[in-house]
C-alpha positions as CSV (number, residue, x, y, z in Angstrom):
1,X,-26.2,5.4,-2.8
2,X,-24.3,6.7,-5.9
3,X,-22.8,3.0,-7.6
4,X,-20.0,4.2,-9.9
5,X,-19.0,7.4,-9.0
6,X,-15.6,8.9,-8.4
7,X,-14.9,11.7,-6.0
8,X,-13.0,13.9,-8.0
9,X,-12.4,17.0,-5.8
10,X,-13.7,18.7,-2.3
11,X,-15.6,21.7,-2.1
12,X,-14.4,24.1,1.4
13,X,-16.9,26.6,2.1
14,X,-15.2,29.0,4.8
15,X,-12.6,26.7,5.6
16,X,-15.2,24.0,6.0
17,X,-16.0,21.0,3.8
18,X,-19.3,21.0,2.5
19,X,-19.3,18.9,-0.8
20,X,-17.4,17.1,-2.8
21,X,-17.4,16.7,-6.9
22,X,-18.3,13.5,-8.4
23,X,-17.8,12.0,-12.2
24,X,-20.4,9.2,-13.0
25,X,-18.1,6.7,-14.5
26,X,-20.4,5.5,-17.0
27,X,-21.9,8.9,-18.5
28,X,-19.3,10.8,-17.7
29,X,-21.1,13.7,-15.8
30,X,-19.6,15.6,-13.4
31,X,-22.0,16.0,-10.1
32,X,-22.1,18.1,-7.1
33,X,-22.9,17.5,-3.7
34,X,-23.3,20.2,-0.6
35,X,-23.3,18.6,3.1
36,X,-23.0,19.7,6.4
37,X,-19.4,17.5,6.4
38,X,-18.1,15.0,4.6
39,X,-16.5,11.4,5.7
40,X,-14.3,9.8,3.5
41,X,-13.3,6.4,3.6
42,X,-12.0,5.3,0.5
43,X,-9.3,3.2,1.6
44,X,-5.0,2.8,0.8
45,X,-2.9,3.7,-2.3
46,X,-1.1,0.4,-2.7
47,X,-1.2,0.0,-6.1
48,X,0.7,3.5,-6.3
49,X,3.4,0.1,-6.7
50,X,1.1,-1.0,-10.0
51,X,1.7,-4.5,-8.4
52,X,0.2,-5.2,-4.7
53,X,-2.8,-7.4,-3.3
54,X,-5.3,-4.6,-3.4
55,X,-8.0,-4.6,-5.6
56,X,-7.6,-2.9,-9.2
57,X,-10.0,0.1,-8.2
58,X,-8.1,0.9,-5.0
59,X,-6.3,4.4,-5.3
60,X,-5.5,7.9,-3.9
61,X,-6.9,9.9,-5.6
62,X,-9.7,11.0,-3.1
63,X,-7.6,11.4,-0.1
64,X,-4.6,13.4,-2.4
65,X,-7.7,15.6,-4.1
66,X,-8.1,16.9,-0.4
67,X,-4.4,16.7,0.7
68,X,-4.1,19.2,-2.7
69,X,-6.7,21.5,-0.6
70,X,-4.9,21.9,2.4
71,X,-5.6,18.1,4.4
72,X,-2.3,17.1,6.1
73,X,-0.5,13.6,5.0
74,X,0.5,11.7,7.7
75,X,3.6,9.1,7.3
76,X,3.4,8.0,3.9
77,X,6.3,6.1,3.5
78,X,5.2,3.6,6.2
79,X,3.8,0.7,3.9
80,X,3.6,-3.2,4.9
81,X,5.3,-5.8,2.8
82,X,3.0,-9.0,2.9
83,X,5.2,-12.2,3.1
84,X,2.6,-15.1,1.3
85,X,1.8,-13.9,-1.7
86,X,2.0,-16.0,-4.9
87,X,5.0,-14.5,-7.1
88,X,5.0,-12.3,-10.0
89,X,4.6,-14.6,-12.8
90,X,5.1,-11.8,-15.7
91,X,4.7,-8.7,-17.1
92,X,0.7,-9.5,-18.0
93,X,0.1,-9.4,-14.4
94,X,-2.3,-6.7,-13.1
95,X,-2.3,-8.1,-9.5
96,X,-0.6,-10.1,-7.3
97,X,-2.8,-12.6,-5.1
98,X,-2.5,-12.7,-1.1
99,X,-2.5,-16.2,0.2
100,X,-3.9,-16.3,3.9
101,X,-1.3,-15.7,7.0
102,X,-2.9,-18.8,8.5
103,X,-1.0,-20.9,6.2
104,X,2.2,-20.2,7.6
105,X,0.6,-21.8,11.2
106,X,0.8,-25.5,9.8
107,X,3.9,-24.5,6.5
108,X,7.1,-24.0,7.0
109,X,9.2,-22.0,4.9
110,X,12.6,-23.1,3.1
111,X,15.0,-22.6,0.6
112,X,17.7,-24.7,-0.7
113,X,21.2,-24.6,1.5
114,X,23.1,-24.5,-1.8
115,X,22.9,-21.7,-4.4
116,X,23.4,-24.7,-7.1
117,X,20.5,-26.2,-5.9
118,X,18.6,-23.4,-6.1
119,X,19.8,-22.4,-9.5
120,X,19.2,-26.2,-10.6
121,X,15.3,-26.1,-9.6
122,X,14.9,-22.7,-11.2
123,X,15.7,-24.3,-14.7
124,X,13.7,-27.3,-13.8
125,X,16.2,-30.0,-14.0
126,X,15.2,-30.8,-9.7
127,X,12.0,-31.2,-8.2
128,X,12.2,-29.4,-4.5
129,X,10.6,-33.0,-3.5
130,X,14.6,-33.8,-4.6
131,X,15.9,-31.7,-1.8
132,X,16.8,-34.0,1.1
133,X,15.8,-32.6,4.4
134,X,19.4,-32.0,5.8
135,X,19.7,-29.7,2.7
136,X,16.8,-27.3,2.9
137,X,17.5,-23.9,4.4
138,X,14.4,-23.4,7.1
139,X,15.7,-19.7,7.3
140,X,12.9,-18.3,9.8
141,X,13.1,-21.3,12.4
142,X,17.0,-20.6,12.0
143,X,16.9,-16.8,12.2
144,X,14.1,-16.5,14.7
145,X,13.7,-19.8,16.7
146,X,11.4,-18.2,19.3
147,X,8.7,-17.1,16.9
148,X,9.6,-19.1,13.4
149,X,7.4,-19.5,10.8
150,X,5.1,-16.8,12.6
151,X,7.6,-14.0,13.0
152,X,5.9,-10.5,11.7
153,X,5.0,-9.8,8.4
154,X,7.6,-7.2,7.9
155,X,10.5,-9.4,9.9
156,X,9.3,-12.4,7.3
157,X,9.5,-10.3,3.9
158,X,12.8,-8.8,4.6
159,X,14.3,-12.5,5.4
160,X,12.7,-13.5,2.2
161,X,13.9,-10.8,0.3
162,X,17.8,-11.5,2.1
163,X,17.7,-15.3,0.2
164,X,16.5,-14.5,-2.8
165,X,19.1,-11.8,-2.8
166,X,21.9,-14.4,-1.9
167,X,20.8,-16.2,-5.0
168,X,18.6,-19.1,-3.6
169,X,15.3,-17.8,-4.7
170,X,13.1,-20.1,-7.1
171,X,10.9,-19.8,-9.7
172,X,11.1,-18.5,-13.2
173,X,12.4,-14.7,-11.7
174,X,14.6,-16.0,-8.6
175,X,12.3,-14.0,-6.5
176,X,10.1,-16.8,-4.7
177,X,10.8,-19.3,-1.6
178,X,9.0,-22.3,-0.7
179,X,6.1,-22.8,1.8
180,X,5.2,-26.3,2.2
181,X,3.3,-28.7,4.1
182,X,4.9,-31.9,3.9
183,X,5.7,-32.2,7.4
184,X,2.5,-31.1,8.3
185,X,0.8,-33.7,6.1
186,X,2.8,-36.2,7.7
187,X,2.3,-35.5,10.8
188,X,-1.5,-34.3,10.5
189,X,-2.9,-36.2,7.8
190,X,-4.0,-34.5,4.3
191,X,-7.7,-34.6,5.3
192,X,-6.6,-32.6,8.3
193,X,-5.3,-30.0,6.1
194,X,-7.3,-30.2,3.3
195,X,-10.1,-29.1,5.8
196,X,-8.6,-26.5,7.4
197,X,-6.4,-25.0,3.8
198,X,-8.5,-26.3,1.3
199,X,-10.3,-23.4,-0.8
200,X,-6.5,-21.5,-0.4
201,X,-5.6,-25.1,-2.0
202,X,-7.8,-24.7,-4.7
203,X,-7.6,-21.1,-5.2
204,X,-3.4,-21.3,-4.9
205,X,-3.8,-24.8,-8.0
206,X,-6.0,-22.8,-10.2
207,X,-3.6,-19.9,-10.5
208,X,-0.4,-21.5,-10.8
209,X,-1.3,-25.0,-12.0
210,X,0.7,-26.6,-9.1
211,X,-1.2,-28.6,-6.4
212,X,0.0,-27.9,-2.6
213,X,-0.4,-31.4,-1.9
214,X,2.0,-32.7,-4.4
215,X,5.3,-29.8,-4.0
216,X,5.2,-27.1,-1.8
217,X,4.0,-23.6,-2.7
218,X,5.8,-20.8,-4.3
219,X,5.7,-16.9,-2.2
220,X,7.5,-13.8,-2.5
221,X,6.4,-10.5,-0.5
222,X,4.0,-8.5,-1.8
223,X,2.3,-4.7,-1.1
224,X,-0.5,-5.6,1.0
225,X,-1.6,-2.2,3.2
226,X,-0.5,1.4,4.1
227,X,0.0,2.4,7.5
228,X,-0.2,6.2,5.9
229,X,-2.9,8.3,5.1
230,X,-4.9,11.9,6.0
231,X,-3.9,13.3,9.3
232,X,-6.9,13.2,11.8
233,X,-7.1,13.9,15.4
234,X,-8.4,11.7,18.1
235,X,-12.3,12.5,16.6
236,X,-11.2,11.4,13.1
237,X,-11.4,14.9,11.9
238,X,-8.6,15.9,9.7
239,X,-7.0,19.5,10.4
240,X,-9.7,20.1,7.9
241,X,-12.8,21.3,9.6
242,X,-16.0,19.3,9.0
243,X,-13.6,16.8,6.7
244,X,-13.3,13.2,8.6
245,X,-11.3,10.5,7.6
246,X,-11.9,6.4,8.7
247,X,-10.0,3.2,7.9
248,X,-6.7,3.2,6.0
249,X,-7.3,6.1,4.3
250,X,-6.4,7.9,7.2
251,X,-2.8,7.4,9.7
252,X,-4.3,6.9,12.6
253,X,-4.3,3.8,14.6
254,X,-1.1,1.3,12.9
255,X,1.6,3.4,13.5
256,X,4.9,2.3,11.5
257,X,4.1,-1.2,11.7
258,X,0.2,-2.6,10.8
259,X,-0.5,-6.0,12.8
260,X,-2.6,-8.6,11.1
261,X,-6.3,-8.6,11.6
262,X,-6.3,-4.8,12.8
263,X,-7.8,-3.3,9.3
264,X,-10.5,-5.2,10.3
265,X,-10.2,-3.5,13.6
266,X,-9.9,-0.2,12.4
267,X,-12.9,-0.4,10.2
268,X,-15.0,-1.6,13.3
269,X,-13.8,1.1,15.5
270,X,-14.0,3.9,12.9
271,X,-17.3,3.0,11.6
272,X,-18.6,2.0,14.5
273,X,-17.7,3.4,17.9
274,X,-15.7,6.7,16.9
275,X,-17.8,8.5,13.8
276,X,-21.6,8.1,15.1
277,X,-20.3,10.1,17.7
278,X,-17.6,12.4,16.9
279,X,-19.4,13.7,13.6
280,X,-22.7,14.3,15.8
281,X,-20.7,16.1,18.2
282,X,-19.3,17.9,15.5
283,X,-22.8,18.9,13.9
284,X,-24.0,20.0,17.4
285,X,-20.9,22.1,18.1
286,X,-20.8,24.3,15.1
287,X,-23.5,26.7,13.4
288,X,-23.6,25.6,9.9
289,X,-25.3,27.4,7.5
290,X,-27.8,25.9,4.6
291,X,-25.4,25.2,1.9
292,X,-26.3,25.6,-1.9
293,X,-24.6,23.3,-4.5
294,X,-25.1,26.1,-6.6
295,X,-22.4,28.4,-4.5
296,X,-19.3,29.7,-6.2
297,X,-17.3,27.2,-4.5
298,X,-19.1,24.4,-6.4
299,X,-19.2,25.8,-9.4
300,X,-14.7,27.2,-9.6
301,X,-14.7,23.1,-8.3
302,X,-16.1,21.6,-10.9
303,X,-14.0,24.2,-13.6
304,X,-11.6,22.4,-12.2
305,X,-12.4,19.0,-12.6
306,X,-13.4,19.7,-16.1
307,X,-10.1,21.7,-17.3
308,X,-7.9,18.6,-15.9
309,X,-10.0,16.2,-18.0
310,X,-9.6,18.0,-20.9
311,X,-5.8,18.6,-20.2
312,X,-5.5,14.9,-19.8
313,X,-7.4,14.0,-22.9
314,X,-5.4,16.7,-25.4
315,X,-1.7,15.4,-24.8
316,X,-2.2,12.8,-27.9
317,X,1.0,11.3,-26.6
318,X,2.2,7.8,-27.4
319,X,2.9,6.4,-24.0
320,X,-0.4,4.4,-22.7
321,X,-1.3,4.4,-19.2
322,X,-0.3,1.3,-18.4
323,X,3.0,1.7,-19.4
324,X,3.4,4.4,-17.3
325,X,2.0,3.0,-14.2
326,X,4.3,0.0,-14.7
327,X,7.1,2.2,-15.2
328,X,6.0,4.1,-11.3
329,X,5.7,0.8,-10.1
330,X,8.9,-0.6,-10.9
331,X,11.0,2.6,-9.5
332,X,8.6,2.6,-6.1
333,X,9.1,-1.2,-5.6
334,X,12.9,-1.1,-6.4
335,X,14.1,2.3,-5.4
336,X,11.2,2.6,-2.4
337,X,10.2,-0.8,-1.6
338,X,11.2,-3.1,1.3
339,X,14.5,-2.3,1.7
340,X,15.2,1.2,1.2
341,X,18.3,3.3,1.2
342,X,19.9,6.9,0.7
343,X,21.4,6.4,-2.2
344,X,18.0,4.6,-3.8
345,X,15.6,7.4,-2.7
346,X,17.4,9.4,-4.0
347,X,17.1,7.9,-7.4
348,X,13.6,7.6,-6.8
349,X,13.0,11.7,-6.1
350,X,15.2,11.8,-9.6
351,X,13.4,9.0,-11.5
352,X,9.9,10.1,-10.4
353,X,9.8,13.5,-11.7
354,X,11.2,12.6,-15.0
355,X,8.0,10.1,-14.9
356,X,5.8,12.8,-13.8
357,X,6.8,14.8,-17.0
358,X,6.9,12.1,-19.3
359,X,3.1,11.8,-18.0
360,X,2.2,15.2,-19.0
361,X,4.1,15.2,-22.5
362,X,3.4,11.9,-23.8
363,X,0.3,10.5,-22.4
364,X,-1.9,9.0,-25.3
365,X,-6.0,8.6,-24.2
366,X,-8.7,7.5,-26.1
367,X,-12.3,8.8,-26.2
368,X,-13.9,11.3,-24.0
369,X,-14.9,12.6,-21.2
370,X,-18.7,12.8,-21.4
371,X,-19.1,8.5,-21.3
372,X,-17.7,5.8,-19.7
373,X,-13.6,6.1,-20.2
374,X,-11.7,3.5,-18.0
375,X,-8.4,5.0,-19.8
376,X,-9.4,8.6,-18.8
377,X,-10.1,7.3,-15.1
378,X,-6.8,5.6,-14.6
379,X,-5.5,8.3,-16.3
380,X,-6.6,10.7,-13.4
381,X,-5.8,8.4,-10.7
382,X,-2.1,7.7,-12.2
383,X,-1.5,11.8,-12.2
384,X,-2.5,11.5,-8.3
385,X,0.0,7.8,-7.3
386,X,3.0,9.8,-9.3
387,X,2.7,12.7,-7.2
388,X,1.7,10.4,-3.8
389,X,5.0,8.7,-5.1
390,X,7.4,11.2,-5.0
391,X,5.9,12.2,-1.5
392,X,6.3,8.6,0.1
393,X,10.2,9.2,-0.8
394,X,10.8,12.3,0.5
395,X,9.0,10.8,3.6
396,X,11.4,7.6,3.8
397,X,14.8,10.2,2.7
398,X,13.9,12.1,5.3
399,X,13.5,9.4,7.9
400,X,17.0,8.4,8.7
401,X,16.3,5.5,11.2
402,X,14.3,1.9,10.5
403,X,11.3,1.8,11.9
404,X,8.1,-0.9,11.8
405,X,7.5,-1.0,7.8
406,X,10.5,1.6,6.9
407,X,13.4,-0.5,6.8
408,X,16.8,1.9,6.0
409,X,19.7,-0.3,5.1
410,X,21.8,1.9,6.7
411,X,20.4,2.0,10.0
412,X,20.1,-1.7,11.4
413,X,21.3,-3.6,14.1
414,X,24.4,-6.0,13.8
415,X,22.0,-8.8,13.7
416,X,20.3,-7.1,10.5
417,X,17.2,-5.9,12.7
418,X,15.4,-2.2,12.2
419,X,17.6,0.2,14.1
420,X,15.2,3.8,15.5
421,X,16.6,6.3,16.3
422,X,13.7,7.6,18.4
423,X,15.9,10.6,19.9
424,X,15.0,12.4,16.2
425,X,12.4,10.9,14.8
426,X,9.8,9.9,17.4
427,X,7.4,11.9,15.5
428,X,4.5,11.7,12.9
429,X,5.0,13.1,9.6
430,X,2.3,15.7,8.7
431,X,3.3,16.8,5.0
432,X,1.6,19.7,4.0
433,X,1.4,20.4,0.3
434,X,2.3,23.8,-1.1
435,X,1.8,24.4,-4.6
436,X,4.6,24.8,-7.2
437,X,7.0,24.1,-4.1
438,X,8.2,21.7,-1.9
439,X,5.9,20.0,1.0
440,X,6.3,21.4,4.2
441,X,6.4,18.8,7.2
442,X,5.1,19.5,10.5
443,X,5.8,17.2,13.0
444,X,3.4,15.7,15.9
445,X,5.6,14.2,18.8
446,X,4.9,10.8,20.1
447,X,4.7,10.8,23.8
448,X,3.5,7.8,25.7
449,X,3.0,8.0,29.4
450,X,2.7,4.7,30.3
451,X,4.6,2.4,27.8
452,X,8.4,2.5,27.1
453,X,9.5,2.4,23.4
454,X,12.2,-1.0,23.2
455,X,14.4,-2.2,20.5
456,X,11.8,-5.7,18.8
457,X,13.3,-9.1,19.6
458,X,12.0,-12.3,17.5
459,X,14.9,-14.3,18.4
């Protein structure tokens, strides 16, 4: 077990992997390590927004390290929105929080029926306890009265996102709705809830200052998980030989469209029931010489992880790292976010570059490389999300239908539901890079046998 290292590069011997490169984040030295094969499971790229639910550490970078070596990447643009997350509260925010889906089994979510209302509340001259029943907006159970409150998480956001957009959205930025339990209360008790809710009570209080039981909580969509990731085949193996890929760091089992709960699946299978076998099938299968950490293909590896260091480290810029990831974040969420069009991908695969070069011109680092640098390591992984970033847009451009997570504007039905086009695009999208030149995509056709693809119904 290796606590605080960061894969940093992958090391094909023969068109096999074999190693990988490390950096020990707190002395700074760069490690090699030979193998037979290599598994990685280093999980989604989120944060490539700067805002989502996943943890600060979560990134790209080892999954785009081996994409850069020739590893397909498979539907990138196909990340879910989660509906009950607590707002963004300000530009100090690092994170947002995720509040459990359970909680939308007992709240119900409203807005006000009047804009004025709305407007009135969001400059804190009415109290949503104000709002008389007969003038709050239960937009799901009116939109979707089969499913409600419990509609899919991508269904939800984008009705969340249509509100706010017609100006009823609350809170300081106009970009949260209400979830509340009043009714439930009422008709439950509070102990009732208070057993089953409690610690997202407690948790939800202690980050906002507001108590649940008292005025209903505040939630906005956030980036919660990426159906995208490394290409693998049925045996987890990307089109890498020897180079296997589990849980959302590779494509594989969500499709457009993640379900809740079935990250947890994914892990289990992955871990579990596919790789004990597949990689000792893969071992048995294939005559694999000793391999030396000391080979060439170690040693040109490391160069390389070493000469991008020091390239990052002499740009003496004057734009900080997280300014720039901000800056990504902002053009991913509002150019290639939940609702995404030509016109604003478009301006993405302008605005990114421009970012990208900014990035290389005018980064300003501190320190070193041989110690522990958190400014050098977020450095590295922002290089990676700016280049992921400009991929997931080309991805959505390209995909001229709404499908699952990738909702086009354009392409909808008349009742504002995703519109496929499955005649073109029933198809993964395996990107492969190419250096200095645009991604080449490869595409793997969907064929079921015995299940017929149908337009979703919630209503």
């Amino acid at each position: 077990m290796y606590n605080r290292h960061e894969m940093m590069d992958i090391v094909l011997i023969n068109g096999k992997a074999r190693g990988i490169i490390t950096r020990n984040l707190v002395n700074g030295k760069i490690e090699r390590h030979g193998a037979h094969a290599v598994v990685i499971a280093s999980g989604g790229y989120g944060n490539v927004f700067y805002l989502s639910t996943n943890a600060m550490g979560s990134n790209v970078s080892a999954t785009w390290k081996i994409h850069k070596k020739g590893a397909f990447f498979a539907n990138p643009c196909f990340t879910q929105i989660h509906p009950t997350c607590i707002p963004v509260s300000g530009d100090h925010q690092s994170k947002l929080t995720l509040m459990s889906e359970s909680l939308r089994n007992d709240g119900r979510i409203w807005v006000p029926r009047k804009v004025d209302d709305a407007k009135l509340i969001r400059e804190g001259k009415l109290s949503p306890n104000q709002i008389l029943e007969s003038d709050r907006d239960y937009f799901l159970e009116r939109m979707y009265p089969a499913y409600g409150n419990l509609v899919p998480r991508d269904v939800g956001s984008r009705a969340i996102k249509r509100v706010c957009d017609e100006g009823k959205g609350l809170g300081a930025t106009g970009r949260a709705v209400y979830l509340d339990f009043g009714s439930a209360m009422d008709r439950l008790g509070e102990k009732n809830i208070s057993d089953k809710y409690g610690n997202l009570f407690d948790m939800y209080e202690t980050i906002t200052g507001e108590s649940p039981y008292k005025k209903p909580m505040r939630i906005y969509p956030a980036i919660h998980y990426v159906m995208g990731g490394l290409w693998v085949d049925y045996d987890c193996m990307s089109n890498i030989p020897g180079l296997f890929v589990l849980g959302e760091a590779n494509f594989s089992d969500h499709g457009a469209n993640r379900l809740g709960a079935s990250a947890l699946m994914q892990g289990l299978a992955d871990g579990y029931f596919v790789i004990p076998y597949t990689l000792g099938n893969y071992l048995a299968n294939n005559s694999l010489d000793a391999v030396s950490d000391t080979a060439d293909e170690f040693k040109e590896s490391i160069d390389e992880v070493k000469k991008r260091n020091e390239s990052l480290l002499k740009i003496k810029g004057s734009s900080t790292v997280l300014e720039l990831h901000r800056e990504l974040g902002a053009v991913m969420w509002d150019f290639v976010g939940m609702a995404r069009t030509k016109d604003s991908l478009a301006q993405a695969l302008e605005k990114i570059p421009q970012i990208k070069d900014k990035f290389w011109s005018d980064l300003n680092l501190i320190g070193n490389d041989d110690n522990l640098n958190k400014s050098l390591e977020n450095a590295s992984r922002l290089a990676d999300f700016i280049e992921l970033g400009e991929l997931m847009a080309l991805d959505a451009y390209d995909r001229e239908e709404s499908c699952g997570a990738h909702f086009r504007e354009e392409y909808q039905t008349s009742e504002g539901e995703p519109l496929r086009n499955d005649e073109k695009y029933a198809y993964v999208s395996a990107w492969e890079y190419i250096p200095d030149s645009s991604s080449i995509l490869h595409k793997e056709d969907l064929n079921y046998e015995f299940v017929e693809m149908t337009q979703r119904n919630y209503k």
